[in-house]
N, C-alpha and C positions, 0 to 999 in steps of 0.2 A: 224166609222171613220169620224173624221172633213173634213172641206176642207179649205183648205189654201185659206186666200182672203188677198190682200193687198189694204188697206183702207187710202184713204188722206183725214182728218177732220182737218177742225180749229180748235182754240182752244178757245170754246164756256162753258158755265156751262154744257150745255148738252151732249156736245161731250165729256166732260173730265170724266161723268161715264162712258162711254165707254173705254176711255183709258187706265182708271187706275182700271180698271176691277170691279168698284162698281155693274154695269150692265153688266153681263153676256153676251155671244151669242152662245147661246146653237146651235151647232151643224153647226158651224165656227169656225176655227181660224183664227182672224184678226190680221195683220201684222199691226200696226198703223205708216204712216209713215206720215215724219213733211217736211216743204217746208217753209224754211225762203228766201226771202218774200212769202210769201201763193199766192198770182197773178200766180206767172212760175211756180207752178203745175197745174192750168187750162192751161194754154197752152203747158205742157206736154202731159196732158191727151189727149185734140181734137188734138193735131198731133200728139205724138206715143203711144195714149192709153194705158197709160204707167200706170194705176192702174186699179185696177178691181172694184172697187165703189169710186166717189171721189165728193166733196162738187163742185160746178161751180155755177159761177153766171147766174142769167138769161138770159141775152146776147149773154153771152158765150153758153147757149145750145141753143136756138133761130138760132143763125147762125150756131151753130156743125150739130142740125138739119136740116139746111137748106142747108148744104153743102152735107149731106148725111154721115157723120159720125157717126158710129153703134153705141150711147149711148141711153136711156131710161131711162126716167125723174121718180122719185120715188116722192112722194108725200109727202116731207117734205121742209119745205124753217126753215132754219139754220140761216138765218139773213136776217132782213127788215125793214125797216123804212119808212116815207113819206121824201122830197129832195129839199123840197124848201129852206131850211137851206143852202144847197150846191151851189148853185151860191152866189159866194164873190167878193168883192174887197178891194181894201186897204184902208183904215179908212182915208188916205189922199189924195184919189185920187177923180177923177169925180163924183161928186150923181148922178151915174145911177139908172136906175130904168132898171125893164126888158125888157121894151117896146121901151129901149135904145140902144139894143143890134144890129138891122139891121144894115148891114154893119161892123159891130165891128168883132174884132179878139177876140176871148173865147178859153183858155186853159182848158185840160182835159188830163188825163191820156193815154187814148188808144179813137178812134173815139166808138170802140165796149166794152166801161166800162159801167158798169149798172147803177152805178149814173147817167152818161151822157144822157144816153139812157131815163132814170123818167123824167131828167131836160132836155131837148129839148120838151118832151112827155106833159109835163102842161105849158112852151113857149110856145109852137102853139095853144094848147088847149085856154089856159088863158090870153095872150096876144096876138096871132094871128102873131108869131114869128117863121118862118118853119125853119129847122133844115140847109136850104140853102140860109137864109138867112146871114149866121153868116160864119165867116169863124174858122175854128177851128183847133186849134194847140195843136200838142198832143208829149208827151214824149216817148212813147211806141207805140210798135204796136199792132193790136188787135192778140187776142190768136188763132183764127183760120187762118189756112195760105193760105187757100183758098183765104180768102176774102179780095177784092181791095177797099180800102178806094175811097167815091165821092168825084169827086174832087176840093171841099171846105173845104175838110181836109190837111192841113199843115204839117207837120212832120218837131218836131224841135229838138234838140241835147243836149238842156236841160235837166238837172239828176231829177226836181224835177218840178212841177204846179207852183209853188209857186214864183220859179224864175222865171217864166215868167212874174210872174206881177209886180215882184222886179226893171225887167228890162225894161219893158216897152212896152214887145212884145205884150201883151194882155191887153185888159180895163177889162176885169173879169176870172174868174175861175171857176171850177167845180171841187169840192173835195168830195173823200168821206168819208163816217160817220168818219174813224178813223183820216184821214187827217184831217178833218175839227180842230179836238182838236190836231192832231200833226203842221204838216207845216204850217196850216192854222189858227193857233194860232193869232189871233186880228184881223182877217180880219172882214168885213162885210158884212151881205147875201145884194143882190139888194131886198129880199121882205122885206118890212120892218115889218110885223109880219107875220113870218116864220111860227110857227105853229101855229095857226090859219089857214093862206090857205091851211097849207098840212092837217089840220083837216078836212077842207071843202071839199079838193081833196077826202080823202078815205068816208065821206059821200056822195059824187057826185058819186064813182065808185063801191063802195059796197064792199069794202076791201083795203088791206093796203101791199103799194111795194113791193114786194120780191126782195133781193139781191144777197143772198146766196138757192140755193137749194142742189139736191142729185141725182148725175146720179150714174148708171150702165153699165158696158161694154156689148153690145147686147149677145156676146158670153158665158160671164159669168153667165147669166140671163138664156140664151137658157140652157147650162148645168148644172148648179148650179144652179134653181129656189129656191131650201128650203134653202141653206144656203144664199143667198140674202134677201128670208124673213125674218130670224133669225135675218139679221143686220136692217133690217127697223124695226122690231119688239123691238128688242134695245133701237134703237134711239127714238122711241116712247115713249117705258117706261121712257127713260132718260127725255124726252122731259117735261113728264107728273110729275117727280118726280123733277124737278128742277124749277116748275112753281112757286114757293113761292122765287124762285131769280129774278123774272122779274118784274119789274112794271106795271103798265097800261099806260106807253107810246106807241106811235105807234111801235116803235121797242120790246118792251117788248109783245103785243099782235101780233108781226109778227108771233114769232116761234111757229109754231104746225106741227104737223104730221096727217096724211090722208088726202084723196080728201074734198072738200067742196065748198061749192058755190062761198066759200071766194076765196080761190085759182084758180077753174076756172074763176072768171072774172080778176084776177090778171094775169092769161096767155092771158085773149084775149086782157085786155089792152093793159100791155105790147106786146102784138106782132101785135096787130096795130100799137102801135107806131115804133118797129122796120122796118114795113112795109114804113109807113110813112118818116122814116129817111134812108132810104134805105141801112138798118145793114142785110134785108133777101132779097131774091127777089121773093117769092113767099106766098100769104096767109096763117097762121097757124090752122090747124084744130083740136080745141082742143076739140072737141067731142073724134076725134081718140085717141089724148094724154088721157085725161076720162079715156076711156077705156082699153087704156095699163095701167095703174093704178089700175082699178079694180084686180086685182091679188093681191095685195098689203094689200085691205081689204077686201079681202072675209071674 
């Protein structure tokens, strides 16, 4: 007997053998369910745990965990990139630079979006620009309902990033990977070669952003452990069989599956800097995270 899982994946090369059944999952039935815009099924998921395995960005699990919300993080990241690209502005507006940004008002999506979270993370790092220094205006709000934005987050009524800087409420932006070529179409990053620094970043950190990862609901895991494996084991295969669509851009060497050194120093980054922007409020212990993983590749 299978077990019914209902499964929310974007729609990736790698996810789509899954869906279209090139890659099997022996010993599940996955229900693949779709979420246009893909963002409000992460915030389905951390408030009414409303799928039983689902793609969330790192942010988004960083405070799910931090809020005590019963997910467990699976050792594959689904989409990454480096993000120096993402801070923009308008090709007719002020030459800022990053180091330009104190006291300025910067638009972003939600204060707890994972672009946001990389680009505040090499500001402070790289130009000594803390995440409170900036005042920040956002169109959404972050996906866990727990968490109370600091208060040099904004919240503005705006449908889109991009109109705030149409109109003048912000001197830059923070978009992500798909924005940047959607709404963010002509804008201009503040670093003036973009990758090149985000090259320097992932040789300075020993690995490369993670945006998109892979939780499990605690429950689902507790009674269902082999058909959870069934579905990492999958996605693995998929991962591994659609390597010949990826380039060797940072995003193209983001997606893999299993633990690796690569990935833990991507969690301790990343969750120092959420520490530091204060998205968590307590330190992440990612020995522990390691080890809830190890089941994953024994």
């Amino acid at each position: 007997m299978t077990t019914p899982l209902k499964v929310l994946l974007g729609n990736h090369p790698h996810t789509r053998l899954l869906k279209d059944g090139t890659v099997p999952v022996d010993g599940a039935h996955c229900r693949y369910l779709e979420s246009f815009p893909l963002p409000s099924a992460f915030a389905r998921m951390v408030r009414d745990l409303a799928y039983d395995i689902c793609e969330m960005p790192l942010a988004t699990y960083l405070q799910a965990r931090d809020a005590g919300i019963p997910v467990t993080l699976l050792p594959a990241v689904l989409v990454g990139s480096t993000h120096h690209r993402a801070l923009t502005r308008l090709p007719d507006g002020p030459q800022l630079g990053p180091g330009d940004l104190v006291g300025r008002r910067v638009g972003v999506r939600a204060y707890g979006q994972t672009t946001g979270l990389w680009v505040r993370g090499w500001l402070q790092e790289e130009y000594g620009v803390k995440s409170s220094d900036i005042t920040w205006v956002t169109t959404e709000d972050v996906h866990v309902a727990q968490y109370v934005n600091p208060p040099y987050v904004k919240r503005s009524w705006s449908q889109r990033v991009v109109d705030l800087l149409h109109s003048g409420d912000v001197s830059a932006a923070v978009l992500g990977p798909k924005a940047v070529g959607g709404q963010g179409a002509g804008l201009i990053p503040l670093v003036a070669d973009a990758e090149s620094a985000g090259q320097a970043w992932i040789e300075r950190h020993g690995t490369i952003p993670a945006n998109h990862l892979l939780v499990v609901r605690d429950d689902v895991l507790r009674d269902s452990p082999d058909a959870v494996l069934a579905v990492y084991q999958a996605l693995k295969k998929a991962i591994a069989h659609t390597a010949g669509e990826r380039d060797d851009s940072p995003a193209g060497r983001a997606v893999t599956a299993g633990w690796s050194a690569s990935l833990g120093a991507c969690l301790e980054v990343g969750a120092r800097y959420a520490l530091e922007q204060r998205l968590i409020r307590d330190p992440v212990d990612v020995a522990a995270i390691e080890k809830q993983m190890a089941f994953f590749d024994a």
